[in-house]
C-alpha positions in Angstrom: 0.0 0.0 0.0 0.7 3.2 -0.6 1.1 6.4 2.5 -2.2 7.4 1.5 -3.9 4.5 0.7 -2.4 3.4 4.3 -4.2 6.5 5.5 -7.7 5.6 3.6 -7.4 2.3 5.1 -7.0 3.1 9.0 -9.8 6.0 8.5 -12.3 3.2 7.4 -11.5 1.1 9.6 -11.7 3.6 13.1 -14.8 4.7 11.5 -16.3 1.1 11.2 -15.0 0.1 15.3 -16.6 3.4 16.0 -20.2 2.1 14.4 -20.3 -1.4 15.7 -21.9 -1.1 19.0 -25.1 0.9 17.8 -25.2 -1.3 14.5 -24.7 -4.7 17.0 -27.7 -3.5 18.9 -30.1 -2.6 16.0 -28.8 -6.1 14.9 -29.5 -8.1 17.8 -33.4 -6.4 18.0 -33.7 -7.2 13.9 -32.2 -10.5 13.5 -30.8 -12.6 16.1 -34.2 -14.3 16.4 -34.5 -15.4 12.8 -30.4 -16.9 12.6 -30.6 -18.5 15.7 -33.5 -20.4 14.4 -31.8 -21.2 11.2 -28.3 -22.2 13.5 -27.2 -19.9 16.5 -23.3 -20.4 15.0 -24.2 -17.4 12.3 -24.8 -15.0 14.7 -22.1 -16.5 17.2 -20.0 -15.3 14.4 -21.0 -11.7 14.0 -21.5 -11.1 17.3 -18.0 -12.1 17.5 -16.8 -9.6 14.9 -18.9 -6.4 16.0 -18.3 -7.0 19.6 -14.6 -6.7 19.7 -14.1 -5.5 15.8 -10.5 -4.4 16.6 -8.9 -8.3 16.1 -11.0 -8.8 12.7 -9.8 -7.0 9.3 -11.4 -4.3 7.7 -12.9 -6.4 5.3 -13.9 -9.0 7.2 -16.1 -6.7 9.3 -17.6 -4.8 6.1 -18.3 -8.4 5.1 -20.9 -8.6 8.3 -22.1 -5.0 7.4 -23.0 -6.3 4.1 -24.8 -9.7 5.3 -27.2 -7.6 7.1 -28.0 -5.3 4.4 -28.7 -7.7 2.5 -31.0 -9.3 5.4 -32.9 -5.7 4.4 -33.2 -6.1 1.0 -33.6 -9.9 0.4 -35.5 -13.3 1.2 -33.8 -15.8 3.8 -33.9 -19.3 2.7 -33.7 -20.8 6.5 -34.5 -24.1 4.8 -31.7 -24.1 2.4 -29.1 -23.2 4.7 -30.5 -25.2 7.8 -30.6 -28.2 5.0 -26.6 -27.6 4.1 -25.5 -27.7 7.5 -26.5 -30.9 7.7 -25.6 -32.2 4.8 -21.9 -31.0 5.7 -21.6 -32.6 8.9 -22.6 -36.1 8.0 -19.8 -36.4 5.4 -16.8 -38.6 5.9 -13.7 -36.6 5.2 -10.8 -38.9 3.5 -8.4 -36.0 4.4 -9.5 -36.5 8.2 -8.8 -39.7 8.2 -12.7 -40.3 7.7 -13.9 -38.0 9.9 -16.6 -35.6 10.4 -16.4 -32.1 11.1 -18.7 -29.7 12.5 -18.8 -26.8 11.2 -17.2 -23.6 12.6 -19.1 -20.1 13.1 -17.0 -18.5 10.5 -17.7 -21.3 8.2 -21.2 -20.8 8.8 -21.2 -17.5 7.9 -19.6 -17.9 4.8 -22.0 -21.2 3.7 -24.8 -18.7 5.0 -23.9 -16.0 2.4 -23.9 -18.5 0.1 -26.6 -20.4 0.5 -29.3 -18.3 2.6 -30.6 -15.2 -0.1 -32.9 -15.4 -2.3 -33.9 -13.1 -5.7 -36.9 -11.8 -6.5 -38.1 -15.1 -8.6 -37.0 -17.4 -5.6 -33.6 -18.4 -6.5 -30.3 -18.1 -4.8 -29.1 -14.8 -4.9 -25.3 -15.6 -4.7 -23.8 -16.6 -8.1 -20.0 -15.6 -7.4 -18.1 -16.4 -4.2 -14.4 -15.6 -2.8 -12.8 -17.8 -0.1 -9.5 -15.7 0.5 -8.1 -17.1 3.1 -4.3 -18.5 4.4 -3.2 -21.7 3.9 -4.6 -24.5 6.4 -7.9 -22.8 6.9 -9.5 -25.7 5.3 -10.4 -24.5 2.1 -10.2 -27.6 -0.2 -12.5 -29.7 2.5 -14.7 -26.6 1.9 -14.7 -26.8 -1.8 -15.2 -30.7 -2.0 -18.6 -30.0 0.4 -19.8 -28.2 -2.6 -19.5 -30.6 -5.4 -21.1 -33.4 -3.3 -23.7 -31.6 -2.8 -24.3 -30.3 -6.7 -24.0 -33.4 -7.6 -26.9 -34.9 -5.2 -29.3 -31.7 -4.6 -28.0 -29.7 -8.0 -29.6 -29.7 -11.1 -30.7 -33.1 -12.4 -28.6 -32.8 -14.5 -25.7 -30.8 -12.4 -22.6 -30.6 -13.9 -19.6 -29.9 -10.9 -16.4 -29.0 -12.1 -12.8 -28.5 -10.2 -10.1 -26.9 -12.2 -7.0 -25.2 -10.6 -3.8 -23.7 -12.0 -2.3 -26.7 -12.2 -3.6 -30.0 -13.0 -1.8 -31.5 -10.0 -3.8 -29.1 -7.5 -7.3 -29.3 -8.6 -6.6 -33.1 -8.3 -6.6 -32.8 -4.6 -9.7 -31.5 -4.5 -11.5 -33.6 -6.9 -9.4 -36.6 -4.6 -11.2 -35.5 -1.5 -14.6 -35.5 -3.4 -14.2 -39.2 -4.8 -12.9 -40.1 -1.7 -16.8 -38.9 0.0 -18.9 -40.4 -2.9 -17.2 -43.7 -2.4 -17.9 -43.2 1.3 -21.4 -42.3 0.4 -22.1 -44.6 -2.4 -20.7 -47.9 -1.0 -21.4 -50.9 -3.8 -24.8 -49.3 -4.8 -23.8 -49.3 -8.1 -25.1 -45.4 -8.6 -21.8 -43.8 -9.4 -19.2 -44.7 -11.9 -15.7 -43.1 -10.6 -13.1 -42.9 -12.5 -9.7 -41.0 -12.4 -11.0 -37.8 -13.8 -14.6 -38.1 -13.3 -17.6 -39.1 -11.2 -20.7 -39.7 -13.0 -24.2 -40.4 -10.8 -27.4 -41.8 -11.7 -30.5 -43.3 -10.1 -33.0 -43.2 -12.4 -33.9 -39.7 -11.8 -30.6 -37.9 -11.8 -28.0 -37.8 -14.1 -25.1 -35.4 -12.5 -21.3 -35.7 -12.6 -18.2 -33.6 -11.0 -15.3 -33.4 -13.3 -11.5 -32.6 -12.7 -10.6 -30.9 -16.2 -7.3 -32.4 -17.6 -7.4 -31.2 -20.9 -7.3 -27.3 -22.2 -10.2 -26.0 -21.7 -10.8 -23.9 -24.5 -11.1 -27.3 -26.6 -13.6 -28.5 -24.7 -17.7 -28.9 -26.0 -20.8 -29.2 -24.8 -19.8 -27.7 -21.4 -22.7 -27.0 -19.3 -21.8 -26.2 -15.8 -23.7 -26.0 -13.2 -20.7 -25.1 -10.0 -17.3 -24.0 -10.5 -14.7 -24.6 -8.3 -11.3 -22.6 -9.1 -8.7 -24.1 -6.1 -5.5 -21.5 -6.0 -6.6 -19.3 -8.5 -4.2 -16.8 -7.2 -1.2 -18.6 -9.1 -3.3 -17.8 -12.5 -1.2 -15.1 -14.9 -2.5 -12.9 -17.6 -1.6 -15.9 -20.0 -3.3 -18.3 -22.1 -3.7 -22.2 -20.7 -5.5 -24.6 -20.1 -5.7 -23.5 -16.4 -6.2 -20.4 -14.3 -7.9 -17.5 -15.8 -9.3 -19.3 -18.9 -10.2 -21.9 -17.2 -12.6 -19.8 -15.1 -14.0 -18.1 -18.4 -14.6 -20.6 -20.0 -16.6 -22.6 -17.2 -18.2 -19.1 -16.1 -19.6 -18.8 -20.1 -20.6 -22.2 -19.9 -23.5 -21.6 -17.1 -25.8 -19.9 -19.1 -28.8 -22.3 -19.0 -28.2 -22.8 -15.2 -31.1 -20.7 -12.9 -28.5 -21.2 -10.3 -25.3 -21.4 -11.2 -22.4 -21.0 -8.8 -18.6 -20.3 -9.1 -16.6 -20.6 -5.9 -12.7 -19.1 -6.2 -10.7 -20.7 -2.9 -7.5 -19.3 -2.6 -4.6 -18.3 -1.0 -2.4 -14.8 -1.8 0.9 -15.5 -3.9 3.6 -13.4 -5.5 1.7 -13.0 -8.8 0.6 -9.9 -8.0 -0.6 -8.6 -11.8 -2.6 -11.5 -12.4 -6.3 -11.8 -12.8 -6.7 -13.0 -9.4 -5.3 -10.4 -7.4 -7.4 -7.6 -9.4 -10.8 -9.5 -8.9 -9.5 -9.5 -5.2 -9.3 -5.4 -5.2 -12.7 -5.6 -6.9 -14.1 -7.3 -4.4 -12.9 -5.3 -1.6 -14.3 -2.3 -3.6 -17.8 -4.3 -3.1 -17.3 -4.1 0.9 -16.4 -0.8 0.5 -19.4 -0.1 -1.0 -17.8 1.6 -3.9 -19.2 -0.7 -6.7 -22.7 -2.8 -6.8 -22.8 -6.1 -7.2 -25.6 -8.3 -4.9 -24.7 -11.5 -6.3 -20.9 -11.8 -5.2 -19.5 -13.0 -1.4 -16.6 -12.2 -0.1 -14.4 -13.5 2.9 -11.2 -12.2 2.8 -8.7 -12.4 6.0 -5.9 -10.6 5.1 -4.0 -8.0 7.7 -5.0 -4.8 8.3 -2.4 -1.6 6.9 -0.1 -1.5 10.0 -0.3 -4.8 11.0 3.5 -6.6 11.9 4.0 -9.3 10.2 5.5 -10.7 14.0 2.7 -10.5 15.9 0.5 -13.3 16.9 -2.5 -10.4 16.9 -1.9 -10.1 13.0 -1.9 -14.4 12.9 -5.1 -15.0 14.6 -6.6 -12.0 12.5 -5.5 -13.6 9.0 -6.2 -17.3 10.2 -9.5 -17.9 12.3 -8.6 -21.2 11.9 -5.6 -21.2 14.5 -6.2 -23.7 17.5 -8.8 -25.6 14.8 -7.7 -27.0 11.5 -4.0 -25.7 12.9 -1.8 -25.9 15.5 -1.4 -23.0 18.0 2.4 -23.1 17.7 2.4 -23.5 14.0 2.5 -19.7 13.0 5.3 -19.3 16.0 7.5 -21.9 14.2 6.6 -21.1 10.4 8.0 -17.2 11.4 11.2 -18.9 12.5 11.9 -20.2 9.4 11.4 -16.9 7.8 13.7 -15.6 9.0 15.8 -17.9 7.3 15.5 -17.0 3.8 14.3 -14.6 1.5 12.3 -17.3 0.3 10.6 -18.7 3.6 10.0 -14.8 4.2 7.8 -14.4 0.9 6.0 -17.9 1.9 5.3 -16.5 4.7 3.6 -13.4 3.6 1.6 -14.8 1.0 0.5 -18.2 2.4 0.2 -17.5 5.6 -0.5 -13.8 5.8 -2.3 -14.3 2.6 -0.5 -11.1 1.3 -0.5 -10.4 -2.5 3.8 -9.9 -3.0 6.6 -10.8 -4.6 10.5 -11.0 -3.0 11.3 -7.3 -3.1 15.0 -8.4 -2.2 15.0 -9.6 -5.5 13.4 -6.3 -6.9 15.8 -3.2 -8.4 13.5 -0.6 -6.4 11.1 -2.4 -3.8 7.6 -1.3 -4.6 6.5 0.8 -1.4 9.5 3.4 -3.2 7.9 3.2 -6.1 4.5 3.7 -4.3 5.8 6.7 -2.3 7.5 8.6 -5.1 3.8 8.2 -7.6 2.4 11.7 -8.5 -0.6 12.9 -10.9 1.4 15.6 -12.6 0.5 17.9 -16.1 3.5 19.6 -17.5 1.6 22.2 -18.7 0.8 23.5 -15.0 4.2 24.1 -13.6 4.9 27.6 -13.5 8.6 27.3 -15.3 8.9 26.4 -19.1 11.4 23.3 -17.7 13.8 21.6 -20.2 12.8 18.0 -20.6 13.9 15.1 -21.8 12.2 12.1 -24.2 13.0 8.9 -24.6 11.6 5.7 -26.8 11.6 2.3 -26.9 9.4 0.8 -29.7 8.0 -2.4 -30.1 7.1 -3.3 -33.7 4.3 -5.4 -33.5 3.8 -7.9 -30.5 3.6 -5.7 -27.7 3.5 -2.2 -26.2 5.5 0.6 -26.9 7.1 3.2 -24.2 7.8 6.9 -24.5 8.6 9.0 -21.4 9.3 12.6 -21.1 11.2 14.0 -18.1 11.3 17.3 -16.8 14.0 19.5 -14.3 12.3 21.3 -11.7 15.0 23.6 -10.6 13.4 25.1 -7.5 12.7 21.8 -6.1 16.2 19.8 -7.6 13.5 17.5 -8.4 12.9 15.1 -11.8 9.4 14.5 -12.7 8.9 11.5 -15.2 5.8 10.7 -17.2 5.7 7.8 -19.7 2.7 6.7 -22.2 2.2 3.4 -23.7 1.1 2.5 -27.4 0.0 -0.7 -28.5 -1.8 -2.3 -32.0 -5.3 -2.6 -31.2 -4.6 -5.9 -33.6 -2.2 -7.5 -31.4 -4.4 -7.0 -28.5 -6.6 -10.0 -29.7 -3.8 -12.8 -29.5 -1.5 -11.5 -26.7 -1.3 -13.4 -23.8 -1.6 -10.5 -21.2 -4.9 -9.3 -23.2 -6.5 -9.1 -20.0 -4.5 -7.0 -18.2 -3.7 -5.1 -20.9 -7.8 -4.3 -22.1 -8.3 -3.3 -18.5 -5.3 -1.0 -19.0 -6.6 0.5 -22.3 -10.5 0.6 -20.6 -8.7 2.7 -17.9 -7.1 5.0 -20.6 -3.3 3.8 -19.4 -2.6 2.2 -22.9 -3.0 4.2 -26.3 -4.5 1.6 -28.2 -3.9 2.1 -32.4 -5.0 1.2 -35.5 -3.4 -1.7 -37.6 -1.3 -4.3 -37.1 2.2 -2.9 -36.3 3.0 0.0 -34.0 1.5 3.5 -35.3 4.6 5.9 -35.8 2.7 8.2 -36.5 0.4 8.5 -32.9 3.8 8.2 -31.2 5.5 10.9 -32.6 2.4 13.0 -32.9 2.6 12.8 -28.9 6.1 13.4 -28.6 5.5 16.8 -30.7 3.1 17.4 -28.5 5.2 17.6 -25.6 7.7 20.5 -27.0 5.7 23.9 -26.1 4.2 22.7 -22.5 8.4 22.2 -21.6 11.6 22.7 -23.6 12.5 19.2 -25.0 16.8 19.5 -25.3 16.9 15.6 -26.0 15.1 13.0 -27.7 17.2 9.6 -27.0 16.3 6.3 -29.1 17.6 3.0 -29.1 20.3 3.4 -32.5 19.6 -0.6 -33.1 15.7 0.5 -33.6 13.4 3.3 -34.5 14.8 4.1 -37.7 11.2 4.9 -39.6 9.8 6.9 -35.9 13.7 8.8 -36.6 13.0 9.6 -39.8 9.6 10.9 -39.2 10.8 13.1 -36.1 13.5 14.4 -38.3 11.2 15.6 -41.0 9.6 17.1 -38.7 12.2 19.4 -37.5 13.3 17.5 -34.5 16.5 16.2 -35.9 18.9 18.4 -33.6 18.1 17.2 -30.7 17.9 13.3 -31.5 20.6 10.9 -30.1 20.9 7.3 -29.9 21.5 5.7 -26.7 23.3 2.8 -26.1 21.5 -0.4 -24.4 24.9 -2.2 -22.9 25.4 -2.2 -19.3 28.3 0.0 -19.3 26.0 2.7 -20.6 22.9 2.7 -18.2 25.3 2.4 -15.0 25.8 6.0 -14.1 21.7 6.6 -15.0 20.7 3.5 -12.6 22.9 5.0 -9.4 21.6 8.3 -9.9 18.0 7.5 -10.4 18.2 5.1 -7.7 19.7 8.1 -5.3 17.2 10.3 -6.2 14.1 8.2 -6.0 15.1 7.6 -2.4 15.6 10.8 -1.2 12.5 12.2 -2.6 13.8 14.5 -5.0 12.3 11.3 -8.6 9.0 11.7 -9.1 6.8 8.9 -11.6 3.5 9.9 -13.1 0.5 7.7 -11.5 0.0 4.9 -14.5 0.0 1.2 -13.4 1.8 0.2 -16.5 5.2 1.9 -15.2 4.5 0.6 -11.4 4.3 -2.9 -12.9 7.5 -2.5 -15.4 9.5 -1.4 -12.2 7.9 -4.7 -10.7 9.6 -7.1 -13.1 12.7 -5.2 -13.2 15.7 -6.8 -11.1 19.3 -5.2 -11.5 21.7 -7.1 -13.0 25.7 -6.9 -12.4 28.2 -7.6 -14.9 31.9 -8.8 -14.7 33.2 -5.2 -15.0 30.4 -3.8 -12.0 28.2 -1.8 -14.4 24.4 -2.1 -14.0 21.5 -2.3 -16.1 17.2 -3.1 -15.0 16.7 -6.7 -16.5 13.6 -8.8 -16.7 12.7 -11.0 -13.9 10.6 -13.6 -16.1 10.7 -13.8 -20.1 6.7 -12.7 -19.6 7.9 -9.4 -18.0 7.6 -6.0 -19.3 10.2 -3.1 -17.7 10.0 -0.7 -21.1 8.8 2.0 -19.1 12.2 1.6 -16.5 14.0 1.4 -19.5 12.7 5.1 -21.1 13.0 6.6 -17.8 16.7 5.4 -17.4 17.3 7.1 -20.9 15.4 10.2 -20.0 17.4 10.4 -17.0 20.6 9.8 -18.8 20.0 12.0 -21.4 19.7 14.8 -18.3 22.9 13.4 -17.1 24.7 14.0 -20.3 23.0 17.5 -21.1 24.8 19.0 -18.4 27.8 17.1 -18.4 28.3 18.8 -22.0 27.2 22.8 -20.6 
């Protein structure tokens, strides 16, 4: 987070402690009556929560405010939920050894959200559901509970699938349900199970639950009627058979369905641009209240903004589960071996803290210095005419394009940098980040263009545009590229103050210590677009034999194009008044 966002978050949350005790009384005169008569463990658990709201998270105690609204707005279905319940609790678990488990208040609550609304026509409200919650909480027992239970009280003709990023991982899931219908089942010779599948049928039902092998997007005749995506925090903005398509294409599937459902279980991980880590922020925007959307549940247990990662307060916040479905010491012992590695650390953080991150050790510049040196900035409104400098770096066809412009401030000794991003509309279709990159373009971050190859013509249009709001004294290219976007800027009276800049190690040294100097000490300033916070993401400085220093990528997938223009900007600066 950033200082402000920090800021927003503690404000919310003072105000929220400040409102639980007259909201918990209204509550208990409203509607402890009618959820104690469906089971007393639902309002065991919000009593819990607005009674001492200073151990829960943010979100988890907007998640109460919102039940109750919707206990305002909407039917309760005592039946439905009352009936769930007990079909949970009489299941054999093959992970506990075939045991059953009774259900715990939070896990009441979130079956409750689930389960207990109904529309306007009669039919469960809930269609879209996040369990975001650490490691060990249970979740895959959770999951399997559902698919049992589509595949006996669904449709009857239910169709249950399990997918996960990885083949190996939505196994474990779909293990656990084979494992209960065998359980169930016995020899009556209702259920054929095979590796992959289980199909039922009595005479009057014909269901299945399915664990997809195959890539999805070859797959017909799809009809689903539950989806459960396990992990779906290790999805990327990439094409597979897995992940993010994998949801898509069982979510597109459900049309038919009166009731369909799609259930997303999963823990944080250091894949912070992927799809599942933005459908996270949009459903705290949900709690928040800042966007509508009636037929989606969210738990997510997560730490508040100044919560230490140390302190056994922060551990029973993220994990309700501790002294349950895990061991009181476990947490103790798992921070031990943090400290061990930068590898156990970022385990840590995102399985057990359920924190969205990636090993900022690893990083060039960590991201809360990124965060704190982002601006909204207009060149036209500072006062001075400053000099500036521009810099490109052009793809051709398969991906985006970067120009940044960088101005001098001399009465703050401060750098402002501003980069825009072009990209063929064409290419859009077929690349593998589409996703992130449409919601980039829908945002207005990424100048989409006509054709099939980069539009010259829109970039240096833009670059023209920047000489009258500040002085440009530079416009650097990369001499192995650019020739036609040279030409072009030539002919257009720009040629004096083009100049190639070299791409080896050697010559982005002096630029990376003296951006890395100044973005510290507050004096480097980026412009607010997400595209240049995610470049400086994937960037990790490498070291070569001779100790110069360039920004590299951290995965092939990465893009750092924009830390690459600001590192010319800057070094154009750098050579500007070397030369005075």
């Amino acid at each position: 987070m950033t200082d402000e966002e920090k800021r927003q978050h503690r404000e919310l949350k003072a105000a929220q402690v400040r409102e639980c005790p007259a909201l918990m009384a209204d509550l208990e005169s409203r509607w402890s009556a009618l959820l104690d008569a469906t089971d007393p463990r639902i309002m065991q658990y919000c009593r819990m929560v607005l009674t001492d709201p200073e151990p829960h998270n943010l979100y988890e105690i907007l998640s109460v405010r919102r039940f109750f609204g919707l206990l305002s707005r909407y039917a309760w279905n005592r039946k439905r939920v009352r009936r769930f319940f007990r079909f949970y609790e009489l299941l054999r678990f093959n992970g506990a050894g075939g045991r059953r488990y009774r259900l715990t208040p939070v896990q009441c609550f979130q079956f409750a959200s689930i389960f207990g609304f109904d529309n306007a026509r009669g039919l469960r409200l809930c269609r879209l559901a996040y369990i975001f919650v650490p490691r060990k909480f249970s979740k895959t027992t959770s999951a399997a509970s559902l698919a049992v239970h589509d595949l006996y009280f669904g449709d009857h003709n239910s169709q249950a699938y399990v997918g996960a990023n990885s083949y190996q991982q939505a196994k474990i899931c779909f293990d656990e349900i084979r494992a209960i219908v065998r359980d169930i089942e016995g020899d009556s010779g209702n259920v054929t199970v095979n590796r992959e599948a289980i199909f039922f049928k009595d005479g009057e039902r014909d269901s299945r639950v399915e664990c997809l092998a195959a890539n999805a997007r070859t797959r017909d005749g799809l009809n689903a009627s539950l989806a459960i995506i396990d992990e779906y925090s290790q999805a990327r903005n990439t094409a597979g058979a897995n992940g993010s398509d994998l949801k898509n294409v069982l979510t597109s599937s459900m049309g038919v369905r009166k009731e369909p459902l799609t259930v997303v279980i999963t823990t944080a991980s250091e894949v912070v641009d992927g799809p599942c880590a933005q459908e996270i922020e949009g459903a705290k925007a949900v709690l928040r209240g800042e966007a509508e959307n009636d037929r989606m549940f969210a738990s997510l247990f997560l730490p508040d903004a100044d919560d230490r990662p140390d302190d056994p307060a922060t551990w029973r916040k993220v994990q309700p589960h501790i002294g349950v479905t895990i061991q009181e010491d476990y947490y103790e012992a798992e921070w031990a071996n943090a400290q061990l590695s930068a590898e156990n650390m970022l385990t840590f953080r995102t399985k057990l803290l359920n924190e969205f991150c990636v090993d900022e050790r690893k990083n060039w510049i960590d991201t809360t210095t990124i965060a704190n040196a982002v601006r909204r900035f207009d060149f036209a409104k500072f006062t001075d005419r400053c000099d500036s400098t521009i810099a490109i770096d052009l793809s051709v066809r398969g991906d985006f394009s970067a120009v940044t412009a960088g101005v001098y401030v001399e009465r703050e000794k401060s750098f402002y940098y501003k980069t825009a991003y072009f990209m063929p509309e064409v290419s859009l279709d077929e690349h593998p980040n589409r996703r992130l990159y449409r919601k980039w373009a829908a945002d207005g971050h990424l100048i989409l263009t006509r054709g099939e190859v980069v539009d010259y013509r829109a970039v240096v249009e833009y670059i023209l545009g920047l000489n009258g709001p500040t002085r440009v004294i530079a416009i650097g290219y990369d001499p192995a590229k650019s020739r036609e976007c040279q030409n072009m800027l030539a002919a257009a009276g720009a040629g004096n103050v083009l100049k190639g800049v070299g791409q080896s190690f050697m010559a982005f040294t002096s630029a990376c210590e003296s951006f890395e100097v100044g973005i510290r000490t507050g004096h480097i300033f980026i412009d607010d677009n997400p595209i240049t916070a995610y470049c400086f993401g994937n960037a990790v400085l490498e070291i070569d034999r001779m100790n110069n220093r360039k920004p590299m990528k951290r995965s092939a997938n990465g893009k750092i194009d924009g830390v690459i223009t600001i590192l010319m900007s800057h070094k154009l600066f750098m050579e500007a008044w070397q030369n005075a």
